[in-house]
N, C-alpha and C positions, 0 to 999 in steps of 0.2 A: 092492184097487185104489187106494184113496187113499196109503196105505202110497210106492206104488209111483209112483204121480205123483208124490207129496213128494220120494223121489229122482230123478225126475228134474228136478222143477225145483230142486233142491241143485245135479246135474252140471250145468244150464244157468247158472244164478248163478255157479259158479265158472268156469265158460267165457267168461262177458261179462268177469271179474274176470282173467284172462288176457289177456284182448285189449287192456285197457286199458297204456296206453303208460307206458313204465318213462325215461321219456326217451331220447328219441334226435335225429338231426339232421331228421326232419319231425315229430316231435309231441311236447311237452314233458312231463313225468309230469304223469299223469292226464288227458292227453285222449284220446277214445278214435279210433282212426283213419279215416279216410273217404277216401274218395279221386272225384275230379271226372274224369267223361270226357266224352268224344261220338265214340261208336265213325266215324262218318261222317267225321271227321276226324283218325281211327286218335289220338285225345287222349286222357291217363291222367294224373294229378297226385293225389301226393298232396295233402291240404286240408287246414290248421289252421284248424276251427273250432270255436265255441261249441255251434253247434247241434244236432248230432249228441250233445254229450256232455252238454248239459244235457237234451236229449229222454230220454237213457235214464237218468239219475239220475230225471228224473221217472216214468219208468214204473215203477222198483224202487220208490220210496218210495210210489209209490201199491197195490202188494201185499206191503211189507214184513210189516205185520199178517199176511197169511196163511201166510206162509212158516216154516221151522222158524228155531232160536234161531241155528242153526250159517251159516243164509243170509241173517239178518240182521243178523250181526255182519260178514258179505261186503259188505251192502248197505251197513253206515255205512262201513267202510272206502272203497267205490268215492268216496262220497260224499265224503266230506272230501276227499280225493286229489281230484276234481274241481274241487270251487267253488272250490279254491287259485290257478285259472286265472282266475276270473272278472272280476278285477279288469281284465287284459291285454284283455277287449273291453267297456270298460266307456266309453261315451261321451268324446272325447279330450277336450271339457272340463269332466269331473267331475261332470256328472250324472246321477242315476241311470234312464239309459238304457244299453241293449245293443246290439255290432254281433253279425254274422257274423262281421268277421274280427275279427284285431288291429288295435287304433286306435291307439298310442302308441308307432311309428308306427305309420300303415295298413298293413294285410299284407293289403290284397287280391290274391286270387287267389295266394295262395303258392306257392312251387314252382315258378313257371311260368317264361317263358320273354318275353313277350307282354304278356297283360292286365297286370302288376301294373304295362307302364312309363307306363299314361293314369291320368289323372285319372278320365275319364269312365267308368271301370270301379271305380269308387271306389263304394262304398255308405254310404250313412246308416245311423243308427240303427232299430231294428225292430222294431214290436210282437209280434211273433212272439217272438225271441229273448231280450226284455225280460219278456216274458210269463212263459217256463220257466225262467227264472236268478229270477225273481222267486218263483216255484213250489217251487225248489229251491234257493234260499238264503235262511233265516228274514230278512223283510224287514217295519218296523211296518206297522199299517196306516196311518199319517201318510203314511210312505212309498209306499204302494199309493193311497192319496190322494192326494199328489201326483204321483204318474203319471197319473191319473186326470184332473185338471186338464188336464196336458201331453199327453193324447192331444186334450183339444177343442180345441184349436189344429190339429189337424191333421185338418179332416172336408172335407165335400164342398158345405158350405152352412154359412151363418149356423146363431148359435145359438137364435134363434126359428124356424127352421125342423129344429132337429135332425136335424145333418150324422151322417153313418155316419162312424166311425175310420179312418183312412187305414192302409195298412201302414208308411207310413215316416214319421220325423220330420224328413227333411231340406227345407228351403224349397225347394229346384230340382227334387225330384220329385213326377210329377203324383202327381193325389190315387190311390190302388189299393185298390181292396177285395177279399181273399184270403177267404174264407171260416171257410179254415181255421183261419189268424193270428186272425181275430173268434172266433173259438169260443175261441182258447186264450186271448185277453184277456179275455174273459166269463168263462172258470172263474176269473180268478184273483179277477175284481172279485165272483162269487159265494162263492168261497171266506172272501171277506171281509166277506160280508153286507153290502155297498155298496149303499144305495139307492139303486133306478136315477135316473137322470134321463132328459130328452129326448134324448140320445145314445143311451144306451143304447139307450131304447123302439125307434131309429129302426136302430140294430143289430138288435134282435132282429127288428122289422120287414122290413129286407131279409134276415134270414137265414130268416124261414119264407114270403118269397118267391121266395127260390132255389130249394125245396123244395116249396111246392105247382104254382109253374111251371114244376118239372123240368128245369130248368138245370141241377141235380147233375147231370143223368142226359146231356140235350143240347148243355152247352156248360160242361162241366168244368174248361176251360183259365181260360176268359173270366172266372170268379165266382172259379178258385183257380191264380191265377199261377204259384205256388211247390210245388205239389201238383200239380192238373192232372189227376185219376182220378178217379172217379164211388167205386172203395172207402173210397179217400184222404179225400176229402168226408165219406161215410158218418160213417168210425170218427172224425172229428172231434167232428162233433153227436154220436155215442157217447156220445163222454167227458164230454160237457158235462151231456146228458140221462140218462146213467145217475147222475151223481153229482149232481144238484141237481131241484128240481121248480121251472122256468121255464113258468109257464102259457104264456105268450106262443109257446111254443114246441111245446106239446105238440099240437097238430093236426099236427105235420109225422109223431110217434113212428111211425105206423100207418104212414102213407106211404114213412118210410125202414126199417121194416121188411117190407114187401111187397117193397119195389125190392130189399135187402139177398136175402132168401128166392129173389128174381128171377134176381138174377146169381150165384147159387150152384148155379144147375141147371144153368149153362153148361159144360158138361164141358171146357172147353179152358182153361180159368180156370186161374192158374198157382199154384202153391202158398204164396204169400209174400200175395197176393190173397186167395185162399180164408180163410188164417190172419185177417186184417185184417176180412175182412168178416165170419166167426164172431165174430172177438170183439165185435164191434159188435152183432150179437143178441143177444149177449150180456147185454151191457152195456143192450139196448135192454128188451128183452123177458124180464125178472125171472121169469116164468109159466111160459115154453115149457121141457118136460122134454127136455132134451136125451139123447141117445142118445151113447154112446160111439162113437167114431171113432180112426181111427189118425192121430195128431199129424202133421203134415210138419214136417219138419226141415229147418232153417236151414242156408244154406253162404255159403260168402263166393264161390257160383261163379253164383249168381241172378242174373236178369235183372232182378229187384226191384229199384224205385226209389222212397224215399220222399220225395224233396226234388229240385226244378229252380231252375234258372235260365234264363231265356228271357231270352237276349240282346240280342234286342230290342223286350221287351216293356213297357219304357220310355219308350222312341221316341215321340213325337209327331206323326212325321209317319206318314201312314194307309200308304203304301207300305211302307215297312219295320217298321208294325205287322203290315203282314198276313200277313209273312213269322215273327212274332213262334211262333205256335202249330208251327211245322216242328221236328221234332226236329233237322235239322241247325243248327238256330239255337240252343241250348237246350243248356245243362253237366245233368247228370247226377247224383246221388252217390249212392254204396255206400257200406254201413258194416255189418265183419258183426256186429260187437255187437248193433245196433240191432236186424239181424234177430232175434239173440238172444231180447232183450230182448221186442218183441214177441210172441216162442214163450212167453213165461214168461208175459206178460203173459193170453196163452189160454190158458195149461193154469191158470194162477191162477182165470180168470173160470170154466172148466169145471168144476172144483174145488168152489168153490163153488156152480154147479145140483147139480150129484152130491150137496152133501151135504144141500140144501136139501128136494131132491127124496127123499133117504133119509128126514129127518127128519118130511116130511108122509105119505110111507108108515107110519114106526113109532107114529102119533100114532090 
């Protein structure tokens, strides 16, 4: 059985390493392709961005360890061919922050037709995408330090009252708290053994308050802008709580594993969901003998969607906030790498109860 898993996460690795763009006229080598809709307004683009291609460099390098010799010499190749790009969304004036798009110029919203001729559809710089280019391209910790610095400029309060990290660095937008984006700046600042400060604490703070007042579950949108799913949520805190032990955090573990167990007996639950929220139990709950299942498999024909934009969930004024949560308001993106990447990323974590659970039976 493991034998047989290993080949298929080898044919998945070299599937994502296919898709990846050989250059052409919407994606330059090494990014891997996505593409921006909103079926409501019959909308398809493709998208040049960072964020889709530094998300799945980061999910390979974080199961290269487990994979055979022949899939991690696929995994440095993807790599390097990737972070070649990183420089093109790299803060337009030199510091080391990350956009979504191209900044030198701004290539927002590429391809299009529309957004890219405003300004006001222009984006700042982003803890999110600064996060996983920082994850996935060896960066000191001087340099992690000074991010560090440069996100407490950007909270929700004073620094005697420790303000939560905003999603964006730009002065003209309000302050946003994404859940998701805080989780992935947490791994990096944990990654780095950062002692916390009063930011932090007040991060982790609101994050085991979304979670014991079930917000993940009630108001998905409101706590994760860019996300917006109750799975999406989940397998965030995953990542964070399966690979570090955050006291502050650990009253939520049981909570989002109950919910997790919850929404998986939901039989209408679609298969790119089901994948995300397995590997969050995964990831969550080290103990539970998992039982074998049949894999679902990734297509690029999914209704899956891991990342939005909510067009006017910016906006300041309360009227066309409210219209912010409608999907006709709201881009879209697909990327079937990522779903890829994802499948790898479960059969790696299943992989591992299989063998964990062999080894306490032969003990």
């Amino acid at each position: 059985m493991t034998d047989e898993r290993n080949l298929h996460i080898d044919s998945l690795i070299e599937r994502i390493a296919s898709c990846q763009s050989r250059g052409d006229a919407f994606f330059p080598e090494g990014i891997f392709p996505s593409y921006r809709h909103n079926k409501y307004l019959f909308y398809r683009r493709p998208d040049t961005n960072i964020f889709y291609t530094s998300t799945i460099v980061f999910v390979l390098n974080q199961i290269k360890a487990k994979v055979s010799v022949k899939s991690q010499k696929i995994i440095e190749e993807i790599t390097a061919k990737a972070v070649k790009n990183y420089s093109d969304f790299q803060n337009k004036d030199g510091l080391k922050t990350y956009n979504f798009w191209k900044t030198k110029p701004s290539k927002h919203f590429p391809n299009g037709h529309i957004f890219y001729r405003y300004d006001h559809f222009r984006i700042p710089d982003d803890i999110d995408d600064t996060s996983l280019i920082y994850l996935t391209l060896p960066h000191s910790k001087e340099d992690v330090l000074w991010l560090k610095e440069k996100v407490k400029l950007h909270t929700n309060s004073p620094a005697s009252n420790g303000g939560v990290y905003s999603t964006w660095f730009g002065k003209n937008m309000p302050i946003e708290h994404d859940v998701c984006a805080l989780c992935n700046l947490m791994y990096l600042f944990e990654k780095h053994e950062l002692p916390h400060n009063e930011y932090d604490e007040a991060v982790y703070g609101f994050l085991k308050k979304v979670i014991l007042e079930e917000k993940f579950i009630n108001d998905a949108f409101e706590i994760a802008h860019n996300y917006a799913t109750t799975p999406l949520i989940i397998y965030h805190y995953a990542r964070l709580l399966g690979d570090f032990e955050i006291p502050q955090l650990e009253v939520c573990r049981e909570k989002l594993i109950d919910a997790t167990k919850q929404l998986l007996l939901n039989q209408k639950l679609d298969k790119m969901n089901r994948l995300v929220l397995e590997t969050s139990w995964l990831k969550l709950d080290k103990n539970e003998k998992f039982t074998g299942k049949q894999l679902p498999i990734a297509n690029n024909q999914s209704s899956f969607t891991y990342f939005i934009a909510g067009l006017l969930s910016s906006y300041r004024n309360p009227i066309l906030y409210f219209f912010a949560p409608f999907k006709i308001t709201q881009m879209e993106w697909q990327c079937e790498a990522h779903e890829l990447a994802l499948l790898v990323e479960r059969t790696s974590e299943f992989a591992d109860i299989v063998k964990a659970n062999s080894e306490v039976r032969s003990t």
